[in-house]
C-alpha positions as CSV (number, residue, x, y, z in Angstrom):
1,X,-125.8,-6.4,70.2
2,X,-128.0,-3.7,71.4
3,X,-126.6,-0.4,72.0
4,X,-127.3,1.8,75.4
5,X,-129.2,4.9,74.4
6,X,-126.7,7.2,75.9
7,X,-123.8,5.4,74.1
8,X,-126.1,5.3,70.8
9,X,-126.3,9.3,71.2
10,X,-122.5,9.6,71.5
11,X,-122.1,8.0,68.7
12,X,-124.4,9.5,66.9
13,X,-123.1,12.9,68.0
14,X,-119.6,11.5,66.6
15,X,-120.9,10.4,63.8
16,X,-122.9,13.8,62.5
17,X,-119.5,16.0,62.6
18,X,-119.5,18.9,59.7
19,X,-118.4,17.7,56.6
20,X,-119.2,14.2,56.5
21,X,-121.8,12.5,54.8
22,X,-121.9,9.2,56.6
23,X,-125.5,9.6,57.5
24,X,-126.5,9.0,53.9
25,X,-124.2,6.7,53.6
26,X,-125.8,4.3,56.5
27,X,-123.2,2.4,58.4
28,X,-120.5,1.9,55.5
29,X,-120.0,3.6,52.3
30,X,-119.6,0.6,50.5
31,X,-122.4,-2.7,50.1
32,X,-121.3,-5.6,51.6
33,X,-119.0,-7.9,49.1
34,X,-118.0,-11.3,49.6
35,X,-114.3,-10.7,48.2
36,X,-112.7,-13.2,46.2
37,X,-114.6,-16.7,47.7
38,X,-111.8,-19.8,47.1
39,X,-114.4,-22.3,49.7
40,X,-112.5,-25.5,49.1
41,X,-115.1,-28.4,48.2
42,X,-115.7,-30.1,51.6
43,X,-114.9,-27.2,53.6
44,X,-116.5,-26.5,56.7
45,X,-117.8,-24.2,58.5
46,X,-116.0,-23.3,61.4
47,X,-117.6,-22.6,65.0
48,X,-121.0,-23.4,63.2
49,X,-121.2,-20.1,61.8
50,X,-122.3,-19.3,58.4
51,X,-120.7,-16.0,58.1
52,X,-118.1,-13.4,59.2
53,X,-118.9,-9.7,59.0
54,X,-115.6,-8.0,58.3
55,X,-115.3,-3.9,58.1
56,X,-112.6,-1.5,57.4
57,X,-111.8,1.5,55.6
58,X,-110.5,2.4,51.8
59,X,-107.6,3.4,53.2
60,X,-103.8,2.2,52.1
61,X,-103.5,2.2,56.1
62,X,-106.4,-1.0,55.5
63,X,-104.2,-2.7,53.2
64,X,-103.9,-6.2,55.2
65,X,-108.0,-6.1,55.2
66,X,-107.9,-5.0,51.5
67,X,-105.3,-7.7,50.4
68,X,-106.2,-10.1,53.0
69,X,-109.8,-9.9,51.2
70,X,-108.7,-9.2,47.5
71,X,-106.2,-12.3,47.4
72,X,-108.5,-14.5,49.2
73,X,-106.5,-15.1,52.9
74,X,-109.6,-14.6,55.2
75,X,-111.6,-17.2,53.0
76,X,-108.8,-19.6,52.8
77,X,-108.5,-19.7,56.5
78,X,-112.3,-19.6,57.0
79,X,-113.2,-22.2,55.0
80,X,-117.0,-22.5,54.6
81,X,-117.6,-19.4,56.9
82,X,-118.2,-16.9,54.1
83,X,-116.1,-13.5,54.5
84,X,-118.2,-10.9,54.0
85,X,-117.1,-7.3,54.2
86,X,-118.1,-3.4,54.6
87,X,-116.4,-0.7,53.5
88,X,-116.7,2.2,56.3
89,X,-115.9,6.3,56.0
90,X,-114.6,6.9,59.6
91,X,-114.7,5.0,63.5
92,X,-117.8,6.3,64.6
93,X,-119.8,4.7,62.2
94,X,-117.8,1.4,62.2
95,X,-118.0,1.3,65.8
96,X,-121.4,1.8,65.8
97,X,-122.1,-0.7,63.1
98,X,-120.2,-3.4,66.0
99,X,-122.2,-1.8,68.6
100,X,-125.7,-2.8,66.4
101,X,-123.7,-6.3,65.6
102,X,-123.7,-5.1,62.1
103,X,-120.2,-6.3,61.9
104,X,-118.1,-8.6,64.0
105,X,-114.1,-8.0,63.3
106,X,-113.1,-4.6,61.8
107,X,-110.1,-3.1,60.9
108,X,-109.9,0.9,62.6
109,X,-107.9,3.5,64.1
110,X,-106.8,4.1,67.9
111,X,-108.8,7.1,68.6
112,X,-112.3,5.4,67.1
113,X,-110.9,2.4,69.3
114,X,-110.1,4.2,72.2
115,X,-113.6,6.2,72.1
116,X,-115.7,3.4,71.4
117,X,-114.3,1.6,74.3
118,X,-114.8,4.1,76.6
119,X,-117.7,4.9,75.7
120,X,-119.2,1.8,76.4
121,X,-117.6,1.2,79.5
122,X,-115.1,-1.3,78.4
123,X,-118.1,-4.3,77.6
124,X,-118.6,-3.8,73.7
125,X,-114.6,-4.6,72.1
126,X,-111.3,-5.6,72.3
127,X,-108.4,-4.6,70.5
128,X,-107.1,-8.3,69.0
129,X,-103.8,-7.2,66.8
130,X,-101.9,-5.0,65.0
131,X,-102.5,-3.7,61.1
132,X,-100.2,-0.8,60.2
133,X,-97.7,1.8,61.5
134,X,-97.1,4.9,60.1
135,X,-98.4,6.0,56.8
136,X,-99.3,10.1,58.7
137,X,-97.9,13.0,57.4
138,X,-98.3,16.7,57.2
139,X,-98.2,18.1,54.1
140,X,-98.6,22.2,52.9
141,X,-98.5,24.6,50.3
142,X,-94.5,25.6,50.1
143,X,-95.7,29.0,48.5
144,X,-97.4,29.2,52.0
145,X,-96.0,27.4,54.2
146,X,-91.7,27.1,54.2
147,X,-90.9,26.2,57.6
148,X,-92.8,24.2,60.6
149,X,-92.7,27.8,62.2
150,X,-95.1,29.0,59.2
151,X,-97.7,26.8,59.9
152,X,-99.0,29.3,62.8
153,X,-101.7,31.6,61.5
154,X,-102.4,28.6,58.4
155,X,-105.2,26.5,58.0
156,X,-104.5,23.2,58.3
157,X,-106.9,20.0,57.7
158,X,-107.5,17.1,59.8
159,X,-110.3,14.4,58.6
160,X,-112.4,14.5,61.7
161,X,-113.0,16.1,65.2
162,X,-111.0,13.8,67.5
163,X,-110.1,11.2,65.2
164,X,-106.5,9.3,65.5
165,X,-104.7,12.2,62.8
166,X,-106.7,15.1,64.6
167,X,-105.6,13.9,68.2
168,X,-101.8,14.0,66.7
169,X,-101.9,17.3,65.3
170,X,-103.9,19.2,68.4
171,X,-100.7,17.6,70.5
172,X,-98.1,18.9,67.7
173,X,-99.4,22.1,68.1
174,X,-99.4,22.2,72.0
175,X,-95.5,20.9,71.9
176,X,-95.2,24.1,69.7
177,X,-96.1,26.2,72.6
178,X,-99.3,27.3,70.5
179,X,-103.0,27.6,71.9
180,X,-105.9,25.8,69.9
181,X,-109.6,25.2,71.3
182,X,-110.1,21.7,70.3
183,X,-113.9,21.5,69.6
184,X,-113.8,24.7,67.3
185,X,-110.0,24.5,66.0
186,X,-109.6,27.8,66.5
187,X,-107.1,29.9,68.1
188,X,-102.9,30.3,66.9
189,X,-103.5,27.4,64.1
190,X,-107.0,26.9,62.3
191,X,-107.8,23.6,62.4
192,X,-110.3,22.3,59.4
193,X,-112.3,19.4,59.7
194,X,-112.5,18.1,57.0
195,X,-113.0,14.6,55.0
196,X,-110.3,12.5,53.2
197,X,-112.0,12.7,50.1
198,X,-112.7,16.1,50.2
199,X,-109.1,17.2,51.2
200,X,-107.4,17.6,47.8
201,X,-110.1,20.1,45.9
202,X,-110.1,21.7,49.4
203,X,-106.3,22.2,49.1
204,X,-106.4,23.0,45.2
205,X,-109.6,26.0,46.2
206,X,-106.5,27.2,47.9
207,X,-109.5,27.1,51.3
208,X,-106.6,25.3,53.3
209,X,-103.0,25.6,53.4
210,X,-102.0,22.1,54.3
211,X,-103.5,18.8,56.0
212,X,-102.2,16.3,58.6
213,X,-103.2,13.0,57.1
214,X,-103.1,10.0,56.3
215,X,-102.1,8.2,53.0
216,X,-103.3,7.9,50.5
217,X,-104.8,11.3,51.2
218,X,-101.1,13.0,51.9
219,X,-99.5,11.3,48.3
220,X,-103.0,13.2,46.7
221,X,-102.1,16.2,47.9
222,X,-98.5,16.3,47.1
223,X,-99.8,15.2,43.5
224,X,-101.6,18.6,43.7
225,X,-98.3,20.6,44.3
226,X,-98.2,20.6,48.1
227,X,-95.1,19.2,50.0
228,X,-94.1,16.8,52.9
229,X,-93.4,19.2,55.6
230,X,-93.4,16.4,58.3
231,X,-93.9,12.2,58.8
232,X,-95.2,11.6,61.6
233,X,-93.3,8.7,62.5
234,X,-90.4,10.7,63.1
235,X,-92.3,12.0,66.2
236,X,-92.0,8.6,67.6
237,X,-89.4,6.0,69.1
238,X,-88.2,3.7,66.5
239,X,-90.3,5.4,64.1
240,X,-93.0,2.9,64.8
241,X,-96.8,3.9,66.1
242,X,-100.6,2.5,65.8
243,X,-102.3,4.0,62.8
244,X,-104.8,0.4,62.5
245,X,-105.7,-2.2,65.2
246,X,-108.0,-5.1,64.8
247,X,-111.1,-5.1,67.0
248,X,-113.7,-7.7,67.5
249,X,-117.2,-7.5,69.5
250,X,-116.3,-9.1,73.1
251,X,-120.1,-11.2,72.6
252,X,-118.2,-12.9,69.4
253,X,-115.2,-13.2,70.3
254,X,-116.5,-15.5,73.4
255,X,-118.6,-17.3,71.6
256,X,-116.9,-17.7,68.1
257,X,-113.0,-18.0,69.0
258,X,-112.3,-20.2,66.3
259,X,-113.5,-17.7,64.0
260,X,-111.2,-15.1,65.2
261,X,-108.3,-17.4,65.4
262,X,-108.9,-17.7,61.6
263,X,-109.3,-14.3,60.6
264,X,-105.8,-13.4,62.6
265,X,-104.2,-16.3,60.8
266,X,-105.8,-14.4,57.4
267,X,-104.1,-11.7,58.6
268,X,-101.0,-12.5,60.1
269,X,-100.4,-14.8,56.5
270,X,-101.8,-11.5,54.5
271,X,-99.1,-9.2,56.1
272,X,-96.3,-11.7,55.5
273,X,-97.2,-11.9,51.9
274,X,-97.2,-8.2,51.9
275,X,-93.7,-8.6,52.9
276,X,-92.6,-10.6,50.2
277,X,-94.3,-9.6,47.4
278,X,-94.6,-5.8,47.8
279,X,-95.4,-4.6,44.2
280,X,-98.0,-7.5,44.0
281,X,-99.5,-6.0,47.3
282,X,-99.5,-2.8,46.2
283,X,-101.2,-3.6,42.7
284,X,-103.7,-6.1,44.8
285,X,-104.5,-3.1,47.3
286,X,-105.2,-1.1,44.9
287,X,-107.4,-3.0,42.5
288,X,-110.0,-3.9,45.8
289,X,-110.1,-0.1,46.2
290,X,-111.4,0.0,42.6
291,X,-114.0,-2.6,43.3
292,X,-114.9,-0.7,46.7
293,X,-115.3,3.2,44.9
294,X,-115.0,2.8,41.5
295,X,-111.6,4.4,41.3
296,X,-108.2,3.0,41.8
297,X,-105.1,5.2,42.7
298,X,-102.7,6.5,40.2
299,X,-98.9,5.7,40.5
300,X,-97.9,8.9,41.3
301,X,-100.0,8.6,44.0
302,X,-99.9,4.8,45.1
303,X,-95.9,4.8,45.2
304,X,-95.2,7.2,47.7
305,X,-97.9,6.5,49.5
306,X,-97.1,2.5,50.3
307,X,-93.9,3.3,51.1
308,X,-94.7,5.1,53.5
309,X,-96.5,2.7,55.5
310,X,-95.4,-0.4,57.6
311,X,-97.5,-3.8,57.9
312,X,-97.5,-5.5,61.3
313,X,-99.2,-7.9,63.4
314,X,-97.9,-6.1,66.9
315,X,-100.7,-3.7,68.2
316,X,-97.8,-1.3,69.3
317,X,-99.6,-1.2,72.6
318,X,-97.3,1.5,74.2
319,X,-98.2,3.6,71.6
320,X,-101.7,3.3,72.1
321,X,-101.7,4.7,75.6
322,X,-99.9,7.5,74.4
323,X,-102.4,8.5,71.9
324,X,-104.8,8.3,74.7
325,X,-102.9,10.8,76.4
326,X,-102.6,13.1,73.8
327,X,-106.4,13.0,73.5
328,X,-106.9,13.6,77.3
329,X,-104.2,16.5,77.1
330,X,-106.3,18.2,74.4
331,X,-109.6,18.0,76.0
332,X,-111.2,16.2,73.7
333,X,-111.5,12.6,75.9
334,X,-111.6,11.9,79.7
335,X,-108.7,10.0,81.6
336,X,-109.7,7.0,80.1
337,X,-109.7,3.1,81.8
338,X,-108.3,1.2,79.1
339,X,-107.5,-2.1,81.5
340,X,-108.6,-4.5,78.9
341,X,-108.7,-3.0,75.9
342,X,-106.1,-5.8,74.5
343,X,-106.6,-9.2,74.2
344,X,-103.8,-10.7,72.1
345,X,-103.8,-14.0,73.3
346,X,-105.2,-15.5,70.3
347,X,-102.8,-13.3,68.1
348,X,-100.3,-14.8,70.5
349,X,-101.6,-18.4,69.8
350,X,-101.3,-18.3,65.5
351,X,-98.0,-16.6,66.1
352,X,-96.6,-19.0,68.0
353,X,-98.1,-21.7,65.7
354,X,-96.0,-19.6,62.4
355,X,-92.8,-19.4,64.7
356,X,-93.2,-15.7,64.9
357,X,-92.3,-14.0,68.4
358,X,-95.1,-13.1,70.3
359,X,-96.5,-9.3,70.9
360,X,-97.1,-7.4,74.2
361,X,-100.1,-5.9,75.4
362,X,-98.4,-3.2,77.6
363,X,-100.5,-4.4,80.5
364,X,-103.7,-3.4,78.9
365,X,-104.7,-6.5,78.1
366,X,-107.7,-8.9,79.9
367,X,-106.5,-10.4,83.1
């Protein structure tokens, strides 16, 4: 779908931030992969459509769209649609990539979500289900840091200007009575931007004294010495928030519903298989994350880290517009007009087919 020039140049603005290397990485960091193809002789293809471009990050918080592609549940429910996938570094490049069509359905946070939407004027997603909640934490040196008090004066990582963990932690810091300029992330806290994968030999130059971030970045950390200090779930009603939605390019959702109805079912079956087989999820997780970089996670790492995270279909709606507020409250995004952000009713649809109650859209959703 083409992409407005002044929307291309936010993006692009989003996209260039300091320490990130997305530009050489073109729109993911990854080359496309089928995943594991199980196409059923006589399968068909469904809508007409030869293939599905599916994106999402190599993130534990991305497990239902690494398992979902690593144990073969998108294809299953596909049939002869091929699955085809791309591995992305942050939002801004992902939503970009479904600005320029590169991809269809992707797997993302609410802040690149929220943005993107915006951005556009409300015409280029919508937000289709839930992924994960949870899985956030902020983690410090304890020879540094002892107390939440002590993390004034500190410098303290977050993986990107504005994104989902950086929104949190400029709103932590204002509850805290503190004063930080959100564009430089200076003032009473330093805030460091600064990528996921960069994070730990960052924390072990001893150049930051702590990150807020997500796993498996926080479980790296603490393999490095440093220490839970906070979850961020316990910030939040029944301990439950958005860290990943599913979006989908409005242009394919109309013309390609089928499709999507598939991929949710993928998704919806993937989660409930995480469920019941949570060491087999874990181990499948973590062996697409070695086929994506090269590099799986070690068990000191990949425990802590799963456990930390919870696998839903609900979109946690509420807690969307709330992260939109904390974004406006910072400075870093206008009162947004999220009135159709959402639209679950295919989610609701293959829920209601597996017996599972439906989900709420928190009035957000297309009328």
């Amino acid at each position: 779908m083409p992409v407005a020039p002044a929307v291309r140049r936010t993006l692009a603005v989003l996209a260039a931030l300091p320490l990130l290397t997305l530009a050489a990485c073109g729109y993911g960091s990854q080359a496309k992969s089928d995943g594991r193809q199980r196409i059923a002789a006589g399968a068909e293809k469904i809508d007409g459509l030869d293939a599905v471009q599916i994106g999402y990050f190599g993130n534990l918080t991305h497990a239902t769209a690494l398992v979902g592609q690593d144990q073969g549940f998108f294809q299953k429910e596909l049939g002869a649609t091929k699955a085809e996938y791309t591995a992305f570094n942050a939002g801004p490049s992902e939503i970009e990539a479904l600005n320029a069509g590169s991809i269809d359905i992707g797997w993302i946070g609410p802040s690149p979500a929220i943005n993107g939407y915006t951005k556009a004027d409300g015409t280029n997603l919508r937000i289709i289900g839930g992924a994960a909640s949870g899985g956030v934490k902020l983690v410090v040196n304890p020879d540094r840091i002892k107390t939440l008090k002590d993390v004034k004066g500190k410098k303290i990582a977050t993986p990107q200007l504005g994104n989902t963990q950086d929104v949190a932690f400029l709103n932590w810091i204002a509850e805290q009575g503190w004063k930080v300029d959100a564009q430089s992330g200076q003032g009473d806290v330093s805030v460091v931007r600064t990528d996921n994968a960069i994070a730990p030999n960052a924390y072990k130059s001893g150049s930051i004294d702590g990150a807020w971030v997500p796993e498996p970045t926080a479980s790296k950390l603490v393999a490095e010495g440093a220490k839970v200090l906070l979850d961020e779930a316990d910030l939040w009603p029944d301990k439950k928030f958005v860290i990943t939605n599913i979006i989908v390019r409005q242009d394919f959702l109309k013309k390609y519903p089928k499709v999507v109805e598939a991929v949710l079912r993928g998704s919806v079956e993937t989660n409930a298989w995480i469920a019941a087989n949570p060491d087999k999820a874990k181990a499948s997780a973590n062996a697409q994350l070695k086929a994506d970089s090269g590099k799986e996670l070690p068990a000191n790492v990949l425990g802590p880290a799963w456990e930390s995270i919870q696998f839903v279909d609900d979109p946690l709606a509420s807690t969307l517009r709330t992260e939109a507020d904390h974004a406006v409250k910072a400075g870093l995004l206008e009162q947004p007009k999220l009135d159709g952000i959402y639209d679950v009713r295919p989610l609701n649809k293959v829920l209601k087919a597996a017996g599972e109650p439906e989900v709420d859209d928190a009035g957000l959703g297309v009328k």
